[in-house]
N, C-alpha and C positions, 0 to 999 in steps of 0.2 A: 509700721507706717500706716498711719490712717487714709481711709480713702471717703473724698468728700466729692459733692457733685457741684458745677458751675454753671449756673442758669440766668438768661439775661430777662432783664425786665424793658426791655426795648422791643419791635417788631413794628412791621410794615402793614400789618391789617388795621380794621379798624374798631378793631373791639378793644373793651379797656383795657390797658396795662397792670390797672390795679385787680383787676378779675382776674386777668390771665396768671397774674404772679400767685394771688393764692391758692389756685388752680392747682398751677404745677408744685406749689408749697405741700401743698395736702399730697399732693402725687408722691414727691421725695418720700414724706414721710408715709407714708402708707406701703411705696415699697419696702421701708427700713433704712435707708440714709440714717445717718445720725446728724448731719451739716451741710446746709447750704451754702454757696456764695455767690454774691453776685457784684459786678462789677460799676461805676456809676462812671458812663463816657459824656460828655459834654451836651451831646443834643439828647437825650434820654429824657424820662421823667424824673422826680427826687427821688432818689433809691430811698432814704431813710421814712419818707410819708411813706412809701409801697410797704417798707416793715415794717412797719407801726400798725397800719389795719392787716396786714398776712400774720401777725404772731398773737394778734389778738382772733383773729380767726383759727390761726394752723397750734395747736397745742404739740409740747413735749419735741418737736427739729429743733436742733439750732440753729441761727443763721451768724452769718457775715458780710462785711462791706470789703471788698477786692477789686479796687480800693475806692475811700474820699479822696479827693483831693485837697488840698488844704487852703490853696490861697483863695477861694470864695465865701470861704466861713471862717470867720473869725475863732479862736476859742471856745472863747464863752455861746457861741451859737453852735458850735459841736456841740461843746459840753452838756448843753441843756440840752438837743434834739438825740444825741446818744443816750442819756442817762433815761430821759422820756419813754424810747423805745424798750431801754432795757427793762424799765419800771413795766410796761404793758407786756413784753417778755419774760417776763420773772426770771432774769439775770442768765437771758441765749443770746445775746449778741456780743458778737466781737467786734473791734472797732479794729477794721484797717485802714491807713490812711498813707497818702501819698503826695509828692508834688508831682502835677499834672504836668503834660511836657511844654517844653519853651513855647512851638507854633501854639498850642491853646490860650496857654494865660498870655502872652505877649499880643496874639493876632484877634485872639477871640475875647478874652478880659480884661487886656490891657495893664495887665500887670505885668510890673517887669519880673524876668528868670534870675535876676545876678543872685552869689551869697546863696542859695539853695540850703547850703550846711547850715549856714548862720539861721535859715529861716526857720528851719524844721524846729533847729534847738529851744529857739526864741518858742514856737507855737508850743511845744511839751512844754518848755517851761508855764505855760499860763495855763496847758489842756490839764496836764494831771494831776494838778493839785485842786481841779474844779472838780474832777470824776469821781477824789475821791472824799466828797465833801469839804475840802479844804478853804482855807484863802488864798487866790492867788493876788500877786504882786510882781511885776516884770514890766519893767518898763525899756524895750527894745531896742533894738535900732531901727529892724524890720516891723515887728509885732510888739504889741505891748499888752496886758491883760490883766486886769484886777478888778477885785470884787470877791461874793462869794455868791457860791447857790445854796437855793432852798429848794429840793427834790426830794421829798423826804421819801424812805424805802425805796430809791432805785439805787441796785448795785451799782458798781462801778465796772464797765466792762473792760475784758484783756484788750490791751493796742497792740497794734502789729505796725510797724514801717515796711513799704517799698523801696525796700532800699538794695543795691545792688552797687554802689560804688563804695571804696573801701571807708573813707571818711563815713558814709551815711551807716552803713553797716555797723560802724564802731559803736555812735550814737544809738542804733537799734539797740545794739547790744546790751548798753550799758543803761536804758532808759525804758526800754519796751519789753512784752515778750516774746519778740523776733520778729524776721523777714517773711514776707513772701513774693517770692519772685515769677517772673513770667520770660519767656523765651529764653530762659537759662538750662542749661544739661547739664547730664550728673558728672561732668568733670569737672565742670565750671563750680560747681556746687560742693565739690570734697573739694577743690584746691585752695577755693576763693570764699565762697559763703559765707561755709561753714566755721572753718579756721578763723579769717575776722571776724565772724557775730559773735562765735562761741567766745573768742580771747577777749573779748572785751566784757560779754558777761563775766566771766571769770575773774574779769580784777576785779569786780565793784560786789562779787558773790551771787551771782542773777545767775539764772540757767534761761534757757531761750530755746526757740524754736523754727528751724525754715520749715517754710511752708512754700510746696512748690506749683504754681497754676501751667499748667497745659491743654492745650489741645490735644483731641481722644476720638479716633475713627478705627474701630474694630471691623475691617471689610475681607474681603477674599480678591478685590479689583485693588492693590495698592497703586498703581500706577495714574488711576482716571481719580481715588483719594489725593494724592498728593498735586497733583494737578490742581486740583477744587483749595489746596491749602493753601497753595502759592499765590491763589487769585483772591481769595480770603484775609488771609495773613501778612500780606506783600508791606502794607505802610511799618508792620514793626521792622523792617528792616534798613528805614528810614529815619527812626528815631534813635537821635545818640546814644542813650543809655540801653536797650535792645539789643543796638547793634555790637556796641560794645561785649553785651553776652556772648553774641553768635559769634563776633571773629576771634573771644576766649576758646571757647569750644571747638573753632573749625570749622562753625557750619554756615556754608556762603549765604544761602535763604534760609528765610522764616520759616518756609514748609519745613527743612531740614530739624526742626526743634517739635513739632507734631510726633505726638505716638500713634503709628500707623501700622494695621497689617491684621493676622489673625487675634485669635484669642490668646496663644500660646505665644505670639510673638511679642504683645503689647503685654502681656503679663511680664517678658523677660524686659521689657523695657521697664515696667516698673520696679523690675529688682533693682533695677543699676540705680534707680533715683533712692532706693530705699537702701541700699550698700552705699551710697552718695553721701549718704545723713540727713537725708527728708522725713521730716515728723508728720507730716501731711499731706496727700496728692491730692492737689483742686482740679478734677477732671474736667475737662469742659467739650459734651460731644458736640463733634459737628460730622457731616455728610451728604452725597450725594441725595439722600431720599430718608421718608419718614423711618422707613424700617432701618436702615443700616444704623442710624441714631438709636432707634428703640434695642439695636442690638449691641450696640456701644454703651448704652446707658447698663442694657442687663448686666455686661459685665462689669460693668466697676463696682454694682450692687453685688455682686456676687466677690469682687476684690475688698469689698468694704466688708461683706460676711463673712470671708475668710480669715482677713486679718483680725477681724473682733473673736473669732473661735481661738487662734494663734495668741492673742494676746495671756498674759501672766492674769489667772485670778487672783482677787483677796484669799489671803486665808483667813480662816475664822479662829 
């Protein structure tokens, strides 16, 4: 299981967003990260402009979007602003994309939520045949998308869906290469995931990947940690598809889906995601203070270097 780091491009000071991301870009890689991600929430800056100037600054990380949403970009305005990025990337980014929840696109863009399944599929059908130099032709119900591009030498990046309910999963499946999920546990993710992503690559010959995001506080105070998580993480337990993970799993709060506690404890916690069937852990620290982050971050630096020692060399 890979281990990658989750860093926002948001904050409350007032220094630039665009400094601070490649700031901390340079930081990731300079400790050894192999991969970033970062998340794009509705009042943020454009996650995709912040990676466009950090991967022309930051060489050799790779990053990722966890996630786009999809209903304020059409296709062809992905397609062009991903393939851009990957162009000044030299083929490091990964394109994750999601639909954003009901209260946002209904209260905040006025787009309606209905058809979700129908939407996504309509949006592949016009995203990847643009990505990969293609023509697309799709004329919707929801989305419709045609034309071609001209991008010349930008790769085409790997997509990912947020998908977490069995329909959307299937379509990952059979269209992408895989899930990544958030406030899901490794039960929920050997029982449910993995079995739907995986069987539906399998009919169409795809292999796929979950990719799993959490929250990461390595402290010796678990009790004042989870307290800070529950006050932090409280709205996902508000959003249907969330919630739906947490009451798979058993766990009444948000907090309850955080990996918290020592070094030794939160390593065992990522066994269980990695005996689960997670190709990927997007760690995302948080805590009560600079250090206890600075001590969470070490260690997933040190769970990323482990696992990269672990891993199967080439033979020659």
């Amino acid at each position: 299981m890979r281990i990658s780091l989750m860093i926002g491009i948001g904050g409350g000071d007032a220094s630039s967003p665009v400094d601070r991301y490649v700031e901390d870009l340079r930081a990731a890689r300079d400790d050894g990260f192999g991969r970033v991600w970062s998340s794009q929430l509705p009042w943020d800056p454009d996650l995709l402009t912040i990676l466009a100037v950090a991967v022309h600054e930051v060489d050799r990380i790779r990053v990722g979007t966890a996630v786009l949403p999809i209903q304020v970009r059409h296709p062809t305005v992905m397609a062009q602003q991903a393939l851009t990025v990957n162009l000044v990337a030299g083929g490091r980014l990964a394109l994750g994309l999601g639909l954003a929840h009901r209260p946002v696109s209904e209260e905040m863009w006025g787009i309606a939520w209905d058809r979700p399944v129908r939407r996504l599929r309509e949006y592949l059908d016009g995203l990847l045949p643009l990505l990969h130099g293609e023509e697309a032709d799709v004329r919707g119900e929801i989305v419709s998308t045609r034309g071609r591009l001209r991008i010349p030498g930008a790769p085409p990046p790997p997509v990912y869906v947020a998908a977490l309910g069995p329909q959307m999963l299937r379509l990952a499946g059979r269209r992408t290469e895989g899930t990544i999920t958030w406030m899901t546990g490794p039960r929920t993710i050997a029982d449910h995931i993995g079995p739907t992503l995986r069987g539906a690559a399998g009919e169409v010959g795809r292999e796929v990947e979950v990719l799993s995001g959490l929250p990461v506080c390595v402290t010796d105070d678990v009790a004042a940690a989870r307290a800070l998580a529950a006050e932090q993480f409280a709205m996902y337990g508000t959003l249907p598809s969330y919630r739906a993970m947490l009451d798979r799993e058993g766990w009444p709060e948000p907090a309850d889906a955080t990996l918290i506690g020592d070094e030794d404890t939160v390593a065992g916690q990522l066994e269980k995601l990695r005996e689960a069937g997670v190709d990927e852990f997007l760690g995302m620290p948080f805590g009560r203070s600079a250090e206890e982050k600075a001590r969470t971050r070490a260690f997933l630096l040190t769970q990323h270097q482990d696992q990269r020692r672990a891993a199967p060399q080439p033979q020659c």
